[in-house]
C-alpha positions in Angstrom: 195.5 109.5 145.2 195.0 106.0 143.5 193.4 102.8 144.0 194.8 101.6 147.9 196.6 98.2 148.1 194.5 94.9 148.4 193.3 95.0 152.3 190.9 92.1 153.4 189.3 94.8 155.5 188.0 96.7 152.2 186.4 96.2 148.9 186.1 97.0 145.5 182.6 97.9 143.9 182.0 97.0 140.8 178.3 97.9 139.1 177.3 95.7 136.1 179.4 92.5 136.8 177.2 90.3 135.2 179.0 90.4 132.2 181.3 92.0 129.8 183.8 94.6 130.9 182.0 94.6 134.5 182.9 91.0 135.0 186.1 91.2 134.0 187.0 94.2 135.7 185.7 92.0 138.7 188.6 89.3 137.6 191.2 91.6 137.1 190.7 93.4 140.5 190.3 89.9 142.6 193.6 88.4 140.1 195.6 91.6 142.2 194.5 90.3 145.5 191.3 92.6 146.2 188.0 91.8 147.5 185.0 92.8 145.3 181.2 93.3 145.9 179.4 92.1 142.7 176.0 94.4 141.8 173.9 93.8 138.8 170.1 92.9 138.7 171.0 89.3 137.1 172.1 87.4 140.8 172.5 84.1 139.4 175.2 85.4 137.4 177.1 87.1 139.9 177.1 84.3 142.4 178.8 82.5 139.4 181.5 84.6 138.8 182.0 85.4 143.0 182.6 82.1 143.4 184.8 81.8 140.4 186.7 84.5 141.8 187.0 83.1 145.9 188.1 79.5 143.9 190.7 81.0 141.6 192.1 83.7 144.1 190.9 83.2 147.3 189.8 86.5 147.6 186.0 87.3 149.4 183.4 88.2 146.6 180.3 89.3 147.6 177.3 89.7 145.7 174.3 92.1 145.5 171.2 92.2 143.2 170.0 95.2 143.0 167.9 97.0 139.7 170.1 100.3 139.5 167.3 102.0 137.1 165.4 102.2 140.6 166.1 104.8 142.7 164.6 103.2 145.7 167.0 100.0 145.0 170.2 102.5 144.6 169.6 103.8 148.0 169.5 101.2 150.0 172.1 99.6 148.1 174.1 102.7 148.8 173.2 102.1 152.9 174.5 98.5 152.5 177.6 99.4 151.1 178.0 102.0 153.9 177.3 99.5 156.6 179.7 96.9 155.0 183.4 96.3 154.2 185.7 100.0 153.9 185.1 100.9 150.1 188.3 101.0 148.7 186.9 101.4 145.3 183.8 102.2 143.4 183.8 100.9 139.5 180.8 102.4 138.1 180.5 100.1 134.9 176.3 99.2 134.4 175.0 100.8 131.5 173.5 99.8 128.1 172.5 101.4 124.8 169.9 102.4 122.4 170.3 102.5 119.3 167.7 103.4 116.2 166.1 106.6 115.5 165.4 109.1 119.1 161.6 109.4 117.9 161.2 105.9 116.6 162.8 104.2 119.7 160.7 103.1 122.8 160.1 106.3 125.2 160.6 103.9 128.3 164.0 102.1 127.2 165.2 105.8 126.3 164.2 106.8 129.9 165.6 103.7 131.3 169.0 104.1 129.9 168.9 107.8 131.4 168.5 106.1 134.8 171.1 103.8 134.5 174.0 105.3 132.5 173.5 108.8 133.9 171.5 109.2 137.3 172.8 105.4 138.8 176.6 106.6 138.3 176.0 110.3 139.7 173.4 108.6 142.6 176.3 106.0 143.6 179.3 108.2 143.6 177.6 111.4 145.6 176.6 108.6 148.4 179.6 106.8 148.6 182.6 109.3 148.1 181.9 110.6 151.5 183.4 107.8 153.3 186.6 107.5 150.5 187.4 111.1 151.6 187.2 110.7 155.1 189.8 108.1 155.5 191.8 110.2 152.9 191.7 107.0 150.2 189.7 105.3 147.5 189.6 105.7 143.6 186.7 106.0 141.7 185.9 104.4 138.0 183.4 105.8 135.5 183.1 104.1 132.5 182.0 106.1 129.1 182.9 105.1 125.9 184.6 106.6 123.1 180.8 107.6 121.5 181.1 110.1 124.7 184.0 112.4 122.4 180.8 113.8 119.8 177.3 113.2 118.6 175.8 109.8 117.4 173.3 110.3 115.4 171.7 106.9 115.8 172.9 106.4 119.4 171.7 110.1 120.1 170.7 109.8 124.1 173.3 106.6 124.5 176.5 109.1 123.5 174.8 112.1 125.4 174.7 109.8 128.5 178.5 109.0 127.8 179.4 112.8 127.2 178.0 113.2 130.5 180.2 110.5 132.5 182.7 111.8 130.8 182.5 115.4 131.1 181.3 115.0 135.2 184.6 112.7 135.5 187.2 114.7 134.2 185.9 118.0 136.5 185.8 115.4 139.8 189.1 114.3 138.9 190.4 117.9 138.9 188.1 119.0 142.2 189.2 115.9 143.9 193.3 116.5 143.9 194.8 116.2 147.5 192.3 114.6 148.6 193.7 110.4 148.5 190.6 109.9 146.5 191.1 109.6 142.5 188.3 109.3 139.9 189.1 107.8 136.5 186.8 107.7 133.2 187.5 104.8 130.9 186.6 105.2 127.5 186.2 102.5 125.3 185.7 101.9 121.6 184.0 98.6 120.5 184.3 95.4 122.1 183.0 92.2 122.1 180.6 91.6 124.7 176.8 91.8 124.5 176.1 95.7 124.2 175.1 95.4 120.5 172.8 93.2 120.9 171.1 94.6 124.1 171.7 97.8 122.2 170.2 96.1 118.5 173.3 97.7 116.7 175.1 93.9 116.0 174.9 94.8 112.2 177.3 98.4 113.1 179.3 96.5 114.9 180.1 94.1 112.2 181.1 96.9 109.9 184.0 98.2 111.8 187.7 96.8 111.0 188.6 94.2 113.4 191.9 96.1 114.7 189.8 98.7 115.7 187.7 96.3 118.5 189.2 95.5 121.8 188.9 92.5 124.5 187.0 93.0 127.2 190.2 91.3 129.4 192.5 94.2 127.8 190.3 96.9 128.7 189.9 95.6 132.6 193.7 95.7 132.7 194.3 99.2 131.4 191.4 100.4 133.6 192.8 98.7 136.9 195.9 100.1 136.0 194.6 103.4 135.2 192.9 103.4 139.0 196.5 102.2 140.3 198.2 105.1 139.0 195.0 107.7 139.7 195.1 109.0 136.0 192.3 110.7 135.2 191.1 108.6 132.0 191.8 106.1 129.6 191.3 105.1 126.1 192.3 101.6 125.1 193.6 101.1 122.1 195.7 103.6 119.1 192.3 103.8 117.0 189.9 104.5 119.6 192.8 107.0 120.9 192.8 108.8 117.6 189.4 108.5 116.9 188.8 110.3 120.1 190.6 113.4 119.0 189.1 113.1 115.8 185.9 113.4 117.6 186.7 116.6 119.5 188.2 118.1 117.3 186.6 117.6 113.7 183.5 120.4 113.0 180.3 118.7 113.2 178.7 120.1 109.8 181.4 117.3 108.3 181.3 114.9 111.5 177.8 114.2 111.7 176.4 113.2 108.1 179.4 110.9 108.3 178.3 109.3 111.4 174.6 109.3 110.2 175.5 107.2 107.3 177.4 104.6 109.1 174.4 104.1 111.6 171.9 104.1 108.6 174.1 101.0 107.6 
């Protein structure tokens, strides 16, 4: 119930490879011998990386562009996966934030994010799991994020699409025991890649201690490694870890004017 060894005859899916914690999930995978299919809207960057990827470890990379806020575009990239290699994993990594106030943000970038941090995940893994559980093997990746563990005010529908993944995650890890197929939710904390400015929250991010912010390379690792062993999540890093209690745990009439003034600055 973990991530199968490398097999030329099956590939890894990773969603938003483009950049950031996608591509390097992309890196680590191919670095431990497995072939990948690349997906992200931005092609040009993909075939970059796949052929990065086939020159530094001779592994195949494949690449598909597909626009996962699109439910059309999900489908039929859900066929072609079907038709291709044996999946041997699914990394569900494309997402993006909002931040600002709910009622001052723009009503299609809210509804956007919806699409593709909640509905693209859930879309992907109810069409593809099928065929993991058949042959009795695969392991499935859902990346949240440490904003998933309580409310942001400020990132209000970005952390309720993150409590989602992570919520849906830890039941399918639970419902999925004895079958050979694992599902793990990674939840990271801040790191540098190009979320706060997609997001417009570079300012926030420039507020928080630098101890507390972890590389996109370190949190690949401990997510491969996390599918390897078929644990059910993962938080890199000892702040994000206890800030992820803290989150649970703390009562929200002290929790949230705290985080309300940090956004505000």
């Amino acid at each position: 119930m973990a991530l199968p060894s490398a097999s030329d005859s099956a590939t890894v899916v990773v969603t938003g490879a483009s950049s950031g914690i996608g591509a390097e999930l992309a890196r680590t995978l191919a670095q431990r011998g497995h072939a990948v299919t690349l997906v992200a809207r931005r092609s040009d960057r993909l075939e970059q990386l796949a052929a990065e990827l086939r020159a530094a470890h001779g592994v195949s990379a494949s690449v598909i562009a597909c626009d996962l806020s699109d439910p059309a575009a999900r489908a039929e990239l859900a066929a072609q996966l079907l038709d291709g290699p044996q999946l041997a994993g699914l990394c569900n990594n494309a997402g993006f934030g909002v931040s600002g106030r709910f009622i001052s943000n723009d009503a299609e970038r809210e509804r956007q994010m919806i699409e593709v941090n909640v509905d693209a995940l859930h879309d992907l893994t109810i069409r593809l799991i099928g065929s993991m559980i058949e042959r009795d093997s695969g392991a499935i990746l859902n990346v949240a994020s440490t904003a998933a563990f309580q409310p942001l005010p400020g990132f209000a529908s970005y952390a309720a699409t993150k409590a989602f993944v992570l919520s849906f995650s830890e039941a399918l890890s639970t419902e999925l025991k004895g079958s050979g197929v694992s599902c793990t939710v990674l939840c990271p904390g801040a790191v540098r890649t190009e979320f706060a400015e997609v997001a417009g929250s570079i300012g926030f991010e420039d507020t928080l201690p630098e101890f507390t912010i972890v590389t996109a390379q370190d949190v690949a690792r401990q997510a491969v490694d996390a599918m390897e062993r078929g644990s059910r999540d993962v938080v890199p890093g000892l702040p994000n870890r206890i800030q992820a209690i803290a989150g649970r745990i703390t009562p929200r009439t002290l929790l949230l004017p705290i985080v309300a003034r940090l956004t505000r600055q």
